[in-house]
N, CA, C and O atoms as a Tinker XYZ file with bonds, in Angstrom:
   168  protein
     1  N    -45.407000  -52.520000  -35.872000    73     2
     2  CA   -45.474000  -51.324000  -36.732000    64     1     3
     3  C    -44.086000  -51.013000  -37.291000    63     2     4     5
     4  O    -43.209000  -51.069000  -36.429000    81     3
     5  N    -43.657000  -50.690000  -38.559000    73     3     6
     6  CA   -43.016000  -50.209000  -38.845000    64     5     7
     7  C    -42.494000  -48.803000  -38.345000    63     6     8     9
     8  O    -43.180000  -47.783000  -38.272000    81     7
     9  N    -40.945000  -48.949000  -37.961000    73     7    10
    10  CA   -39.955000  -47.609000  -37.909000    64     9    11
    11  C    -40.632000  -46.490000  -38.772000    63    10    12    13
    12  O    -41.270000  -45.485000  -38.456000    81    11
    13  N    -40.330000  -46.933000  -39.760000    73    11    14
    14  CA   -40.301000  -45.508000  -40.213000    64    13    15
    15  C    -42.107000  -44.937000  -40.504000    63    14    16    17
    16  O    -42.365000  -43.738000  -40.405000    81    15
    17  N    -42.793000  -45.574000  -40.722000    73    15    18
    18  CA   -44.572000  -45.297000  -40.354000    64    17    19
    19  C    -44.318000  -44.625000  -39.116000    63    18    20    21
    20  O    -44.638000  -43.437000  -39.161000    81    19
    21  N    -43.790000  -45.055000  -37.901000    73    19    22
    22  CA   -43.816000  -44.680000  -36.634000    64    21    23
    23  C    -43.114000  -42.793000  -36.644000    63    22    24    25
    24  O    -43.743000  -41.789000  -36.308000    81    23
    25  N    -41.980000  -42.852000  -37.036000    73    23    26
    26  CA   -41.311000  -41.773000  -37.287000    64    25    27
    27  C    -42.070000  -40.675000  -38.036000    63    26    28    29
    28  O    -42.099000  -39.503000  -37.659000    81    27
    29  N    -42.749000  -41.201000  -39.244000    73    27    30
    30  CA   -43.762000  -40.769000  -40.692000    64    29    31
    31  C    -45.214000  -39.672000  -39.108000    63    30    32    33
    32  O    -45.674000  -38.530000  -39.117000    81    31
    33  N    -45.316000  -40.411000  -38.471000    73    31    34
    34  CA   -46.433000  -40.118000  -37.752000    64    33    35
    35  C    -46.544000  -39.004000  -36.339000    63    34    36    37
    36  O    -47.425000  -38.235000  -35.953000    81    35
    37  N    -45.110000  -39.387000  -35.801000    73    35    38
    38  CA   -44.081000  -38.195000  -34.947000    64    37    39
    39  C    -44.401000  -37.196000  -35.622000    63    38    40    41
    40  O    -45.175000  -36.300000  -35.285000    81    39
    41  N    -43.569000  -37.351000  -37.029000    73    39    42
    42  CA   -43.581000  -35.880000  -37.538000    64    41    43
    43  C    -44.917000  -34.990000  -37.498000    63    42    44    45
    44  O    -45.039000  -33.834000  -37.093000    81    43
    45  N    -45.945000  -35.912000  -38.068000    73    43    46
    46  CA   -46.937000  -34.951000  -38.310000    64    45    47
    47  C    -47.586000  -34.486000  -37.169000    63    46    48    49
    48  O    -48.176000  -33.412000  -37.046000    81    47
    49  N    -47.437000  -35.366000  -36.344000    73    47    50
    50  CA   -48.180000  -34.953000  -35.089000    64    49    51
    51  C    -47.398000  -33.691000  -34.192000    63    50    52    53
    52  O    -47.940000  -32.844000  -33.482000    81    51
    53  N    -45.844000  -33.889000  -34.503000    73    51    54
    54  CA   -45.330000  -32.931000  -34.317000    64    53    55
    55  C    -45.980000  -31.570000  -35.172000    63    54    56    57
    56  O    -46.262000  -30.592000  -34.480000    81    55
    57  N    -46.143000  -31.518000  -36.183000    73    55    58
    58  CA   -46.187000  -30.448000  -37.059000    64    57    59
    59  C    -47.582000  -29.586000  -36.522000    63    58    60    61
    60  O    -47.785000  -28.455000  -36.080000    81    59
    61  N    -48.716000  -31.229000  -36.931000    73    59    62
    62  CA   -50.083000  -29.985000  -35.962000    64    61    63
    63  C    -49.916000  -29.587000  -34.771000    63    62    64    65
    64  O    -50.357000  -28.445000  -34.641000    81    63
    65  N    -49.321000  -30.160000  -33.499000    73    63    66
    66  CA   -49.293000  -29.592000  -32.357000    64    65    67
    67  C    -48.711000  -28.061000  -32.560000    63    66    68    69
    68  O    -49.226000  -27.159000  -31.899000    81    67
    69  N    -47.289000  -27.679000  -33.772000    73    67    70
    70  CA   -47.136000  -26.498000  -33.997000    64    69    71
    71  C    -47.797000  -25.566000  -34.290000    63    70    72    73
    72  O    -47.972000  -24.444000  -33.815000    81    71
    73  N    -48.226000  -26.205000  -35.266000    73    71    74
    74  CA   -49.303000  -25.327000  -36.007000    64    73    75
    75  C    -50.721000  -24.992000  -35.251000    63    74    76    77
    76  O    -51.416000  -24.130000  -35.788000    81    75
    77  N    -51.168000  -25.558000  -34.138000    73    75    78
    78  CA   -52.345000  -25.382000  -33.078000    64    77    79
    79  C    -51.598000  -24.032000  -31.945000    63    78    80    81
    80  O    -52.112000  -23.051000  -31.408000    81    79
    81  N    -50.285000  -24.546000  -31.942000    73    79    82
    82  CA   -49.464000  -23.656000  -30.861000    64    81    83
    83  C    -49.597000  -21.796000  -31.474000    63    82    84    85
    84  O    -49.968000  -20.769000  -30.907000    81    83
    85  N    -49.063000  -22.102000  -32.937000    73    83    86
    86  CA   -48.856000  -21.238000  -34.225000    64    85    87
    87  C    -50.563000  -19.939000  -33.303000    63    86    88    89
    88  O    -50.490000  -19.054000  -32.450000    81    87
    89  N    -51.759000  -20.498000  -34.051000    73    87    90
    90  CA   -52.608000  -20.226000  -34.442000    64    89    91
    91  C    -53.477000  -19.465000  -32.849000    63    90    92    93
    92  O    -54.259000  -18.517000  -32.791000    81    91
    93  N    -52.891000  -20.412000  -31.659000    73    91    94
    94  CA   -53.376000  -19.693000  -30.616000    64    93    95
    95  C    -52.304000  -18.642000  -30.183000    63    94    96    97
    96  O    -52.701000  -17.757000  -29.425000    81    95
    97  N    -50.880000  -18.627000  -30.604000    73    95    98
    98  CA   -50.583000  -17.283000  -30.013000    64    97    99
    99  C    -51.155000  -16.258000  -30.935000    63    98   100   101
   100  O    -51.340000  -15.182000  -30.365000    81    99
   101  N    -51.486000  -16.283000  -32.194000    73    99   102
   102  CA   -52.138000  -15.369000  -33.007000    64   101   103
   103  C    -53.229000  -14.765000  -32.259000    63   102   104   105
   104  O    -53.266000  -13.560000  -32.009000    81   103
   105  N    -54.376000  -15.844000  -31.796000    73   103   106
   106  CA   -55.130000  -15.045000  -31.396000    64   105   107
   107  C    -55.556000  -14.979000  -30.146000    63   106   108   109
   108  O    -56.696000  -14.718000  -29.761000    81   107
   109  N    -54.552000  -15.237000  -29.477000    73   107   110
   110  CA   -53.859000  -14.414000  -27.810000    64   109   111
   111  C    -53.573000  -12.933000  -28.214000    63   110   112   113
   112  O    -54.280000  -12.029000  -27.768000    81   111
   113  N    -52.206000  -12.616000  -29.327000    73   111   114
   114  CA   -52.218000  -11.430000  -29.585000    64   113   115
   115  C    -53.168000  -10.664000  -29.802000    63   114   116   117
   116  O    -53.452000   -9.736000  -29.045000    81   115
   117  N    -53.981000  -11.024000  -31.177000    73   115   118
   118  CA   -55.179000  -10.368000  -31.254000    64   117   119
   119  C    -56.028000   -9.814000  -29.968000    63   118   120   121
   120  O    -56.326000   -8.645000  -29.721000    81   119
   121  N    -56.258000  -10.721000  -29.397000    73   119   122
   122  CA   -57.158000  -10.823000  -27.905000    64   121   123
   123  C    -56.295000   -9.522000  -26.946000    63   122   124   125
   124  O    -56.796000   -8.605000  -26.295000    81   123
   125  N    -55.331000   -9.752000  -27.091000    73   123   126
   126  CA   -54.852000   -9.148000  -26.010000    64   125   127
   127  C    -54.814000   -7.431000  -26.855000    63   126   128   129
   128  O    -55.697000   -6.755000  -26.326000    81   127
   129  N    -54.261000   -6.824000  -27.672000    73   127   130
   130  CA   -53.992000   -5.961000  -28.471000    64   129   131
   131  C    -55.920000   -5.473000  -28.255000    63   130   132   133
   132  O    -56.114000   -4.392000  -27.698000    81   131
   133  N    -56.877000   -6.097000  -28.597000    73   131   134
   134  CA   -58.235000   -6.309000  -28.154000    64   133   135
   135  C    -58.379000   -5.409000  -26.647000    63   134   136   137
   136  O    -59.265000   -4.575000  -26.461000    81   135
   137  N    -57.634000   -5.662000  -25.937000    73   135   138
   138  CA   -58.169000   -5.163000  -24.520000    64   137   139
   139  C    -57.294000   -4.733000  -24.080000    63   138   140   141
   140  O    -56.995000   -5.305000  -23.032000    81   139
   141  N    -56.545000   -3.813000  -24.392000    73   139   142
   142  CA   -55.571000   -2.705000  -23.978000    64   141   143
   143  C    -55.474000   -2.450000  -22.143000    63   142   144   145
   144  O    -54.390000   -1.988000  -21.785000    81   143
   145  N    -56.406000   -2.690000  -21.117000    73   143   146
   146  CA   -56.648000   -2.769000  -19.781000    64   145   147
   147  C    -56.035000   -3.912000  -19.190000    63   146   148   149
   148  O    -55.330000   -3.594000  -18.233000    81   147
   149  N    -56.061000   -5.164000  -19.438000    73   147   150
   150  CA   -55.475000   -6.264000  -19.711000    64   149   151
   151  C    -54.015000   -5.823000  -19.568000    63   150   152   153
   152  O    -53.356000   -5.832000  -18.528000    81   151
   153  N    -53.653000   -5.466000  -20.691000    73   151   154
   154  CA   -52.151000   -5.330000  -21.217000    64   153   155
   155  C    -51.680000   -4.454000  -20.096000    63   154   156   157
   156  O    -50.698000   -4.741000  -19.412000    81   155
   157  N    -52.365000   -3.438000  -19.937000    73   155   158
   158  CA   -51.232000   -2.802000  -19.072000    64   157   159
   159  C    -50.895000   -3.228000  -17.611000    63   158   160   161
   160  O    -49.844000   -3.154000  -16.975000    81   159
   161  N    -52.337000   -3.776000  -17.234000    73   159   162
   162  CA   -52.622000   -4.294000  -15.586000    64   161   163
   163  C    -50.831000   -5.600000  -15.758000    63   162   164   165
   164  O    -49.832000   -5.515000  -15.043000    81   163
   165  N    -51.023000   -6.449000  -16.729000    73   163   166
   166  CA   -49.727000   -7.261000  -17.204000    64   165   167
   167  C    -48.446000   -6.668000  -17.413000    63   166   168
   168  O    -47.496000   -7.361000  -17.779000    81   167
């Protein structure tokens, strides 16, 4: 395989793992902001 294909493919895989990371603390917050009982017991 080509270097830089290899590198080309890091990245992106880097990028969705962010963007999956991104999207569940969103709606952790939500969730949590959601159940105020939660939050404070935390």
């Amino acid at each position: 395989m080509d270097v830089l294909q290899w590198e080309f493919k890091i990245k992106i895989t880097q990028k969705v793992i962010l963007t999956q990371i991104n999207q569940k603390k969103k709606s952790l917050s939500v969730f949590i902001v959601g159940l105020p009982p939660i939050n404070t017991i935390v």
